[in-house]
NUPAVEX-907224 format. One line per field, with one value per residue: x, y, z of N, C-alpha, C, O in turn. Coordinates in steps of 0.001 Angstrom, whole numbers, plus 500000, padded with zeros to 6 digits. Layout:
n.x X_...
n.y Y_...
n.z Z_...
ca.x X_...
ca.y Y_...
ca.z Z_...
c.x X_...
c.y Y_...
c.z Z_...
o.x X_...
o.y Y_...
o.z Z_...
//
This chain:
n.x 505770_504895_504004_502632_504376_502600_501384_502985_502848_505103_506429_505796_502414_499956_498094_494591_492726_492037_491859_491963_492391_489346_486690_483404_480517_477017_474198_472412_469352_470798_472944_476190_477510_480478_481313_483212_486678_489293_490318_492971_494220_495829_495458_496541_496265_494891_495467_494299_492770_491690_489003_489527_487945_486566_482461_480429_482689_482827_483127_481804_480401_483007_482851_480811_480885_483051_481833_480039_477994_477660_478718_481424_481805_484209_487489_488703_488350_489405_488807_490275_491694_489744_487796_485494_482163_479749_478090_477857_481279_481712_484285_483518_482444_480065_479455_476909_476167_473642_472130_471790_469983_466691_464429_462501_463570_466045_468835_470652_469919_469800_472664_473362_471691_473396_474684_472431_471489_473570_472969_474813_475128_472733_474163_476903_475894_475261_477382_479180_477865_477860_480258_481139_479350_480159_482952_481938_481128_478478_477043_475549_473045_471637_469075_467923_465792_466675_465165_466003_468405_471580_472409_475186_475479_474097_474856_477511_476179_475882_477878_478986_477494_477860_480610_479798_479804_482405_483997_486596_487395_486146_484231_483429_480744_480830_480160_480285_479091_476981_477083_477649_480822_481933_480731_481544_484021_484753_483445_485457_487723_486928_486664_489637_490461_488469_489514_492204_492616_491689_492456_491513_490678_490089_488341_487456_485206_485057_484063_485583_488495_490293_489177_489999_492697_493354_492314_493612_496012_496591_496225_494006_493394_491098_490124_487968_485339_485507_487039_490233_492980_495068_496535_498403_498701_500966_500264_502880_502161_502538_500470_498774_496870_496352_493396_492144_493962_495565_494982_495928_498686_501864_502671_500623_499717_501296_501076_498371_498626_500022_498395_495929_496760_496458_493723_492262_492306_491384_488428_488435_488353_486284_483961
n.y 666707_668479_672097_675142_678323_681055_683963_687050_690650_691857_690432_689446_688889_691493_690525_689557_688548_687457_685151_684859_682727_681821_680853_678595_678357_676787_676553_674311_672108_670655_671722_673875_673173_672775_673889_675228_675008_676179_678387_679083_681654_682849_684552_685607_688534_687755_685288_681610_679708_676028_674752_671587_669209_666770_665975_668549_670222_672526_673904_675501_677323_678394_680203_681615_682897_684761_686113_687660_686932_685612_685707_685197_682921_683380_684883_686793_688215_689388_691324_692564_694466_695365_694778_692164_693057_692126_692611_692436_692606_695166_694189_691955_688745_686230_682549_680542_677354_676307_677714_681338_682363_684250_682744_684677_685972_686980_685441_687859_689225_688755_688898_691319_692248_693008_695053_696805_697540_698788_701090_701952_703334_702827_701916_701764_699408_697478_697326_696044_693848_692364_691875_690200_688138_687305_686361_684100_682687_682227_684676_684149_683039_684861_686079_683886_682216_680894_678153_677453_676405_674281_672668_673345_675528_677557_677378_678810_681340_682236_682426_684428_686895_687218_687979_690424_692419_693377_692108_692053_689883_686695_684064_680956_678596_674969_675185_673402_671252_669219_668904_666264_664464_665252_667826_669481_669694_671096_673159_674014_674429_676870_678522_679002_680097_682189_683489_683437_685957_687849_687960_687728_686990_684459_682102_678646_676407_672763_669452_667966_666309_666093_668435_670388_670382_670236_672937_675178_677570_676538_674299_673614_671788_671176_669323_666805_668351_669874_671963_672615_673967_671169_671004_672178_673124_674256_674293_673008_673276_674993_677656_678619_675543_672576_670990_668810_666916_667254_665518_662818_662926_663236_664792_665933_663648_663280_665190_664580_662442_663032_665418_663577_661956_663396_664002_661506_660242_661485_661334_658476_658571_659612_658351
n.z 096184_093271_093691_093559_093540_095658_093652_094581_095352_094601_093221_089834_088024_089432_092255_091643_093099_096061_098409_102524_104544_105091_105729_105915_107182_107904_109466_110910_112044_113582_114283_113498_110536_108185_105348_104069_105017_105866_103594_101723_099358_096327_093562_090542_088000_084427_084800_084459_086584_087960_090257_091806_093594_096433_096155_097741_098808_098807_096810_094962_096616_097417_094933_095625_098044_096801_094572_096155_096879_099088_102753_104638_107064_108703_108140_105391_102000_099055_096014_093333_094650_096203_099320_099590_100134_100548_097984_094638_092669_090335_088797_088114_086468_086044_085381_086157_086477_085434_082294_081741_079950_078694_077648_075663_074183_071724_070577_069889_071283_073931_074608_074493_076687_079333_078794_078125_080497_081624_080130_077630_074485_071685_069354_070303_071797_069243_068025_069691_070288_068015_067361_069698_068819_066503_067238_069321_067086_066005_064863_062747_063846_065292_065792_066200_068751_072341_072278_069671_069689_069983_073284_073551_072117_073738_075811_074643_073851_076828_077814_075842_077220_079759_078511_077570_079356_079575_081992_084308_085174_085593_087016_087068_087406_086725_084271_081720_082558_081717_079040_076326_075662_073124_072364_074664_074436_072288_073033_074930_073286_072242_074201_075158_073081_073094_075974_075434_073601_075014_077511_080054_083878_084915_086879_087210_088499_088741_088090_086422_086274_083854_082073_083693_083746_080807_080400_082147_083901_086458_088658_091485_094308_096403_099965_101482_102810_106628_103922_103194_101234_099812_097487_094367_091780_088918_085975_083501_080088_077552_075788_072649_073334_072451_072302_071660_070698_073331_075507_075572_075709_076801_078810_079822_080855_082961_084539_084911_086504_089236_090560_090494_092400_094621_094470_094448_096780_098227_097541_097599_100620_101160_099949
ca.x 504765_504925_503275_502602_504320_501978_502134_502870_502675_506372_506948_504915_501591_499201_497171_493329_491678_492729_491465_492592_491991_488417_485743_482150_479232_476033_473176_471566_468933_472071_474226_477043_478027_481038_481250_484626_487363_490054_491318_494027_494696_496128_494919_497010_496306_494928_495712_493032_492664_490464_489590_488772_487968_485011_481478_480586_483406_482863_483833_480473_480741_483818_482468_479338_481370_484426_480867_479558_476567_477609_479565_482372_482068_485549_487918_488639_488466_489526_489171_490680_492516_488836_487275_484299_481089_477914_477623_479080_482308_481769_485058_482994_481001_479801_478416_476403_475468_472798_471962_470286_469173_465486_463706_461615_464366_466764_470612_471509_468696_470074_474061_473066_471252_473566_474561_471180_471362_474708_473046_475854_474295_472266_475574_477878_475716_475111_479229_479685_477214_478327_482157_481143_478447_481570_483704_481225_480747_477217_476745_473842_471889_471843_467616_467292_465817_467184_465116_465914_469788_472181_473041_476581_475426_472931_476412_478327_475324_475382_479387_479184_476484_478784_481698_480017_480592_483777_484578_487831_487537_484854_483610_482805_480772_480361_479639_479985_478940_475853_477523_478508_482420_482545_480723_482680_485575_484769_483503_486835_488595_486567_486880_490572_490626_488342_490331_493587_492774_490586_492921_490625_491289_489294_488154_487221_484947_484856_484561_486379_490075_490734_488951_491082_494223_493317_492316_494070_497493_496941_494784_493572_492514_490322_489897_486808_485219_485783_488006_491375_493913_495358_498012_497675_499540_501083_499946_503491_501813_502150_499783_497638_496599_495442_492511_491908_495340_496266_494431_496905_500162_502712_502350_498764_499374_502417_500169_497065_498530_500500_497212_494801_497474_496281_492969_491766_492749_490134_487324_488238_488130_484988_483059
ca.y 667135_670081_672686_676463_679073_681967_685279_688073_691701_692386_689187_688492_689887_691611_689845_689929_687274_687178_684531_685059_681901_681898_679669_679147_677494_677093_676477_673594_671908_669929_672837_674142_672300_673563_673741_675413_674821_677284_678370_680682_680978_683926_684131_686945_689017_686700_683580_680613_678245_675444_674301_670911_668118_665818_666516_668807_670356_673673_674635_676565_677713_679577_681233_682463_684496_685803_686889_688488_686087_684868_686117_684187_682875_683658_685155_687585_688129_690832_691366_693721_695121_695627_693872_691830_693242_691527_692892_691707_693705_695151_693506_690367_687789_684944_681990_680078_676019_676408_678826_682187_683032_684655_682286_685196_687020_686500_686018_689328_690384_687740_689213_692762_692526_693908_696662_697833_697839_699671_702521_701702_703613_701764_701731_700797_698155_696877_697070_695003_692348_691902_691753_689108_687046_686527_685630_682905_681699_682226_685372_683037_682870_686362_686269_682830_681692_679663_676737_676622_676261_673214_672926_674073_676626_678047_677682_679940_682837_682424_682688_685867_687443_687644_688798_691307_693921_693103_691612_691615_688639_685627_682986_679558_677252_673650_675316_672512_669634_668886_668683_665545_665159_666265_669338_669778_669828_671940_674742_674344_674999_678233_679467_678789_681112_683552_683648_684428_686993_689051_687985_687940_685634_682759_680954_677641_675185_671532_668006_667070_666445_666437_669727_671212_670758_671219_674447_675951_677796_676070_673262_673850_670890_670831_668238_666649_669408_671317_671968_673304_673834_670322_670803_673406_672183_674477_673183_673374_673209_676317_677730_677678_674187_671749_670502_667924_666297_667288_664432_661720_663893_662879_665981_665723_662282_663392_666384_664161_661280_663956_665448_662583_661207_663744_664157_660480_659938_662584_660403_657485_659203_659944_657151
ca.z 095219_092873_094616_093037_094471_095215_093478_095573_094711_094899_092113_088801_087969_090738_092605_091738_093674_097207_100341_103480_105653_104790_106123_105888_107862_107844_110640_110906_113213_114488_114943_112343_109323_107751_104069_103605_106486_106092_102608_101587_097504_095531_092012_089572_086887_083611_085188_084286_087512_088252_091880_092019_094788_096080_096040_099260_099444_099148_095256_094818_097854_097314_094366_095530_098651_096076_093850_096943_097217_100363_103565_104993_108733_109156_107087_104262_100360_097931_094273_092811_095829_097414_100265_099535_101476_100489_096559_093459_092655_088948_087901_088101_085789_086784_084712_086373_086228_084315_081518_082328_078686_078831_076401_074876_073878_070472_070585_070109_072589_075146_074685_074642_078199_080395_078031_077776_082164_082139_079186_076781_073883_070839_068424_070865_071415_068282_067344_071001_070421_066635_067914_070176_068298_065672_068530_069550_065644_066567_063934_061552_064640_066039_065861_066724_069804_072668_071935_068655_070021_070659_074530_073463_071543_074410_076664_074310_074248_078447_078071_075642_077931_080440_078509_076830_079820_079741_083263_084180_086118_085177_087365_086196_088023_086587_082800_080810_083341_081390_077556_075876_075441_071811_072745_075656_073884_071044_074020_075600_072255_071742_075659_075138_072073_073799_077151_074639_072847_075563_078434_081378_085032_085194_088116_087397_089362_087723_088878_085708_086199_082225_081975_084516_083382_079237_080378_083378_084199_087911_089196_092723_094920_097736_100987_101892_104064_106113_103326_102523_100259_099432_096636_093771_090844_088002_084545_082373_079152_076577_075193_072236_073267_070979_072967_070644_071277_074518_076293_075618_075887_077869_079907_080314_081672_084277_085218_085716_087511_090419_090827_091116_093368_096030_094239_094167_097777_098639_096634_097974_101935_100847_099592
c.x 505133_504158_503454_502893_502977_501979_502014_502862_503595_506734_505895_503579_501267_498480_495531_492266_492335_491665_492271_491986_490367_487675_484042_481194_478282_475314_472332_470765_469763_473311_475324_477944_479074_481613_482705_485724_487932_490854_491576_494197_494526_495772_495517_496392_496134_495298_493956_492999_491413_490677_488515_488772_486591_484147_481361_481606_484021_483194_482932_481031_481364_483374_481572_480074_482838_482920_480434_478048_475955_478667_480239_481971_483206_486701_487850_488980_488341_489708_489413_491367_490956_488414_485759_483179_479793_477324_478746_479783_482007_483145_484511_482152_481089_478889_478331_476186_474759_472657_471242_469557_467573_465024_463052_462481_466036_468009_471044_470945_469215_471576_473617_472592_471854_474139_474087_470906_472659_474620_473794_474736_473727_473521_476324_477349_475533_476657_479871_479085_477666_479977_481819_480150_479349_482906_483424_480934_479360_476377_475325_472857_471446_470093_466864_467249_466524_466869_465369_467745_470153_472044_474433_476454_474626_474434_477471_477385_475349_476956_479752_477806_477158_480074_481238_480026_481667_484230_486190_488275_486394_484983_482892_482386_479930_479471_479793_479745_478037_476419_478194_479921_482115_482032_481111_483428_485719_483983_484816_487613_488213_486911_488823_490874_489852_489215_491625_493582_491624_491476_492600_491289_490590_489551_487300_486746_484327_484694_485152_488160_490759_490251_489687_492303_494218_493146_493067_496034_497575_495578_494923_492768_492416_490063_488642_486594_484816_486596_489012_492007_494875_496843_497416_499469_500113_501086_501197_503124_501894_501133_499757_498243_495836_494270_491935_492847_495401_496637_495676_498339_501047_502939_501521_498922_500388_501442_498714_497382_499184_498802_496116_495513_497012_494511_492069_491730_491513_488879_487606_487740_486817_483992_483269
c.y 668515_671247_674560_677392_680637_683179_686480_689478_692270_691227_688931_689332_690210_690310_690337_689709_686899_686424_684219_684429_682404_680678_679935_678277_677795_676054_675542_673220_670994_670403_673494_673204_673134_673160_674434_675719_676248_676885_679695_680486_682544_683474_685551_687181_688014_685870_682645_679852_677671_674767_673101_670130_667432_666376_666966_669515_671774_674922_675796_677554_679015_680563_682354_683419_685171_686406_687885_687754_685821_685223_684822_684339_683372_684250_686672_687650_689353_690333_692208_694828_695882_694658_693519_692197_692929_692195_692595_692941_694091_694571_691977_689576_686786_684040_680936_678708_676112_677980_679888_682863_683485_684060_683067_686179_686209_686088_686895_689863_689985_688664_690295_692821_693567_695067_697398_698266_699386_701153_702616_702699_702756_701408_701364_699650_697705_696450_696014_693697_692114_691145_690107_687653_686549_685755_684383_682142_681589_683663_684851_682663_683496_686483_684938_682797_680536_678340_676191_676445_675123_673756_673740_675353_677802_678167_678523_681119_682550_683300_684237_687159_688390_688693_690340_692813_694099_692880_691274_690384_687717_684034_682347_678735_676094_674127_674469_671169_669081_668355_667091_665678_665567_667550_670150_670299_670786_673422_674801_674597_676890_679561_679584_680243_682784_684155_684510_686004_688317_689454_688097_686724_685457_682066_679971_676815_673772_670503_667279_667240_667024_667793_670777_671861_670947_672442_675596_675929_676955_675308_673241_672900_670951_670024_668072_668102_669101_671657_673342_672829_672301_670612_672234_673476_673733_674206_673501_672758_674163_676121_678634_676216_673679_670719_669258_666861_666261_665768_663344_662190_663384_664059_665926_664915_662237_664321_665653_662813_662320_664795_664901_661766_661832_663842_662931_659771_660729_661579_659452_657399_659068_658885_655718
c.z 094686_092763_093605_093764_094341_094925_095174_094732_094461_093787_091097_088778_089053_091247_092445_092524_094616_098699_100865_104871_105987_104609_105953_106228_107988_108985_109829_111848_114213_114970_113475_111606_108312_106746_103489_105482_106362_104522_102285_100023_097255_094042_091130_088466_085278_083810_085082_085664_087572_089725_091447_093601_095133_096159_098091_099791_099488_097973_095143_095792_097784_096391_094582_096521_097636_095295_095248_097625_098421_101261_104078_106276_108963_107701_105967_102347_099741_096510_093859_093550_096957_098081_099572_100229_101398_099023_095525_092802_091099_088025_087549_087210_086013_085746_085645_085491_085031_083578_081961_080404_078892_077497_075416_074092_072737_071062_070621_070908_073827_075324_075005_076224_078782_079694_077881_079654_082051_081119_078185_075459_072564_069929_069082_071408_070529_067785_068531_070800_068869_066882_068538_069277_066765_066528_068874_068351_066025_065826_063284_062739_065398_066490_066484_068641_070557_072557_070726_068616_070363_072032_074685_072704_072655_075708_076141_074343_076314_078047_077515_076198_079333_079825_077845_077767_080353_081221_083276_084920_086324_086288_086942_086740_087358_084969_081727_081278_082495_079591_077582_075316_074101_072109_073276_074941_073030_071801_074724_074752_071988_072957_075482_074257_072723_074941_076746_074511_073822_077149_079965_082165_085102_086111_087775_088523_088656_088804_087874_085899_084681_081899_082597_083958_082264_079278_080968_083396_085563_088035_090701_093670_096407_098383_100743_103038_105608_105272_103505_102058_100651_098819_095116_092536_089516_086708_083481_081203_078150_076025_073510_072606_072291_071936_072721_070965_072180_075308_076329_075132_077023_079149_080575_081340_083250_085223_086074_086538_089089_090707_091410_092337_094696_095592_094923_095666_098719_097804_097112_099640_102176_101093_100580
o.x 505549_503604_504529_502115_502578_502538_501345_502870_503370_507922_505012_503547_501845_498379_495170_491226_493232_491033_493224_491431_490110_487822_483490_481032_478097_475801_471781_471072_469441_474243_474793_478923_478615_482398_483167_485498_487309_491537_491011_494295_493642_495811_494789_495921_497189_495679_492858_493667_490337_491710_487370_489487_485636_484395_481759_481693_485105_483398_483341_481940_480905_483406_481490_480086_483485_482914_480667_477344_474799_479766_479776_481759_483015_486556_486878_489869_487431_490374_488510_491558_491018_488567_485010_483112_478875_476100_479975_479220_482077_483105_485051_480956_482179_477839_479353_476058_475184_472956_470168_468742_467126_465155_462879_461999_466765_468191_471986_471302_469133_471582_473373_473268_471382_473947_474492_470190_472515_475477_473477_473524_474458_473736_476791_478155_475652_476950_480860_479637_477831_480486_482165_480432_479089_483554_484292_480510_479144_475194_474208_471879_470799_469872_465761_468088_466925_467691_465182_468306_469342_471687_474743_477371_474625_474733_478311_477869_474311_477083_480412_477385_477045_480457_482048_480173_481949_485010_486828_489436_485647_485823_481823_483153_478699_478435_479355_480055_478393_475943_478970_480284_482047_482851_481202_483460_486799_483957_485153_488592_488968_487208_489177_491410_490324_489612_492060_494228_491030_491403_493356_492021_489872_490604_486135_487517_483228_485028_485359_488828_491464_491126_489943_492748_494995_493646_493163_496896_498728_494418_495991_491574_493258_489441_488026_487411_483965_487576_488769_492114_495396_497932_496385_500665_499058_502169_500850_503637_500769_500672_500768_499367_494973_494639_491257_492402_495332_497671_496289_498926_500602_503387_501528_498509_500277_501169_498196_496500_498499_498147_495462_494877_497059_493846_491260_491108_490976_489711_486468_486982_486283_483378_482589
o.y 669459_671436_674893_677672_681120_683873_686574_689417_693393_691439_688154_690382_689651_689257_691362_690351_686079_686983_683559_684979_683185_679778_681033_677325_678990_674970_675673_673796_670693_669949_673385_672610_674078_672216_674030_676324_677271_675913_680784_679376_683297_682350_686543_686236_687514_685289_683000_678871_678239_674389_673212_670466_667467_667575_666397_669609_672164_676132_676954_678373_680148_681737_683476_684612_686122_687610_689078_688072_685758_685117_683685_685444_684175_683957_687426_687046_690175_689429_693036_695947_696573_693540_694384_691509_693392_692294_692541_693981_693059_694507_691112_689859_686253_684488_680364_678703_676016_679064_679685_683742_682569_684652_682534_687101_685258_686483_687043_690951_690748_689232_690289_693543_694699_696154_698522_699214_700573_702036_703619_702656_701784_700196_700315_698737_696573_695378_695311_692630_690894_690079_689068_686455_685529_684744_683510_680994_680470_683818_685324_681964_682989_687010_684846_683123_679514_677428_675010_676368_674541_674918_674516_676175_678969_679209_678986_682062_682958_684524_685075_688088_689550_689749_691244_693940_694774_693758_690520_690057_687973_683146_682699_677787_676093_673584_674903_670144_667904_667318_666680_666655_666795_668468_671321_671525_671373_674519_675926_675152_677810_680751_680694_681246_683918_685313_685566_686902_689299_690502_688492_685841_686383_681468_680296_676473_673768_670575_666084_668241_668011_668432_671869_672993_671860_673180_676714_675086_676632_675546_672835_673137_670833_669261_668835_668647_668252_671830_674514_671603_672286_670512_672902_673752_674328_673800_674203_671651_674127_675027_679280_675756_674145_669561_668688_665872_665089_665161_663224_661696_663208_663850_665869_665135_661505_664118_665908_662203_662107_664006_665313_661043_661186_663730_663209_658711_660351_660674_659037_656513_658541_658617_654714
o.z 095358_091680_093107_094675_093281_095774_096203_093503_094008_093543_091464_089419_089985_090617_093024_092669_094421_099596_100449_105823_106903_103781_105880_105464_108216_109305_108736_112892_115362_115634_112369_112059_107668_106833_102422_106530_106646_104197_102385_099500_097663_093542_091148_087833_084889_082794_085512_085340_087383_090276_091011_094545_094358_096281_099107_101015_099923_098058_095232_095659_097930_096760_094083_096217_098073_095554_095056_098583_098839_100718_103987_106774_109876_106515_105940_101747_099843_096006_093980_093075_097974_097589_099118_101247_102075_098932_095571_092460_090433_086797_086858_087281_086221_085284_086025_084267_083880_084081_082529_080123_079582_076426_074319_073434_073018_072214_071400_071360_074790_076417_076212_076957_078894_080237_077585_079975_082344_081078_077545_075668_072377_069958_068638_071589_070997_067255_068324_071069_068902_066535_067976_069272_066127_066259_068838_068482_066492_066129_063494_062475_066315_067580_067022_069480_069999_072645_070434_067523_071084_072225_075588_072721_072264_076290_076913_074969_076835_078014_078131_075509_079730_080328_077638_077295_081343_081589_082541_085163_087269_086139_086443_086909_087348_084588_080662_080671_082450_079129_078445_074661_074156_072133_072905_074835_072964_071242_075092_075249_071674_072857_075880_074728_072803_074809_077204_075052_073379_077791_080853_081719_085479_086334_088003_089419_088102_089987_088081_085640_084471_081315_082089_083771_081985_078429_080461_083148_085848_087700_091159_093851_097298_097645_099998_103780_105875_105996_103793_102046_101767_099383_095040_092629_089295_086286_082531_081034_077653_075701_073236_072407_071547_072131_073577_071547_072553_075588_077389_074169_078157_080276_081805_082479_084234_086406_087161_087143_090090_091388_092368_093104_095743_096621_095807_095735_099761_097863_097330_100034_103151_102127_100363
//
């Protein structure tokens, strides 16, 4: 199998995103249930990855202790060359499942948020949330409310909410599970374009295979749990991708059958 080697700090960019045989269980009335076994994974400097594998098996999981959410039973994690200790590192954004938009509050009121936390002053916010609300093609609706928003449109104000205090490092969990594919697709064309031109590392958590690999420098698969690292694939694809195309690429299709080959084996374990 073709296996990713991992960066080191002596080869290729830094490292940003470091676990170090990192486990995590939780107490039940039947004793400890363990939701991530033992995983190790380097993540460099603007690299995209996505970690997939079956349900249960610990994807969340990982995000919430690299956010700080959640302590590891065992184990260690650094971002940014610091240790994780129970608060979210400011290189960090995190989008969340579902949307956090504050219904009572516009588009530009919703982006602006944490700008108006971190004091930014009124002009440099107004020139930050303009920057981005052209970014998102989401300009003509700067006043509108979230209900009067598509789902994909209410998923690009979460997405530039986050970026707008510039994180140098964005967590993604399960942000477009809920979209029909064309919408899908036409937020993975725009994250693609944002990701470019802003250059941030992206951690990906999906249960779509095809999302994975249209998006990601590395696809990351997880065991049934307790999990660990499986296989952890390098996506040779250049980029700009044509997201549109990709899908039935002869690449695509080498990339997603070696994959599901260890992927699908895990899903079938399963069930």
């Amino acid at each position: 199998m073709r296996r990713h080697a991992l960066c080191t700090q002596s080869a290729g960019p830094r490292v940003v995103i470091e676990l170090d045989h990192v486990s995590k269980a939780y107490q039940t009335e039947t004793g400890s249930t363990w939701a991530v076994g033992d995983v190790s994974l380097r993540i460099a400097n603007g690299e995209f990855v996505s970690i997939v594998g079956p349900s249960g098996c610990g994807k969340s999981t990982l995000l919430n202790m690299i956010a700080g959410f959640l302590a590891p039973t065992s184990g260690t994690i650094t971002v940014d060359g610091a240790r994780v200790a129970g608060q979210i590192h400011p290189s960090l954004g995190y989008i969340f499942q579902k949307d956090t938009l504050l219904p009572w509050y516009t588009v530009h009121k919703n982006v602006a948020l944490g700008l108006k936390f971190q004091d930014y002053p009124e002009q440099q916010i107004k020139d930050r949330v303009a920057e981005l609300l052209e970014l998102g093609h989401l300009t003509a609706f700067a006043n509108a409310y979230p209900h009067q928003l598509s789902g994909g449109m209410r998923r690009r104000v979460a997405l530039l909410m986050t970026l707008a205090v510039k994180p140098r490092i964005v967590l993604m969990d399960e942000p477009f599970g809920a979209l029909d594919t064309h919408t899908k697709t036409h937020l993975h064309r725009e994250l693609m374009d944002i990701w470019r031109k802003l250059g941030q590392t992206i951690l990906l958590v999906t249960h779509d295979l095809d999302e994975a690999i249209m998006l990601s420098d590395r696809v990351v698969v997880l065991s049934s749990p307790p999990s660990t690292v499986l296989y952890d694939e390098r996506i040779n694809i250049a980029h700009p991708r044509d997201v549109f195309s990709l899908r039935g690429s002869p690449q695509f299709l080498e990339h997603f059958q070696s994959i599901w080959g260890v992927l699908g084996q895990q899903f079938r374990a399963a069930a």
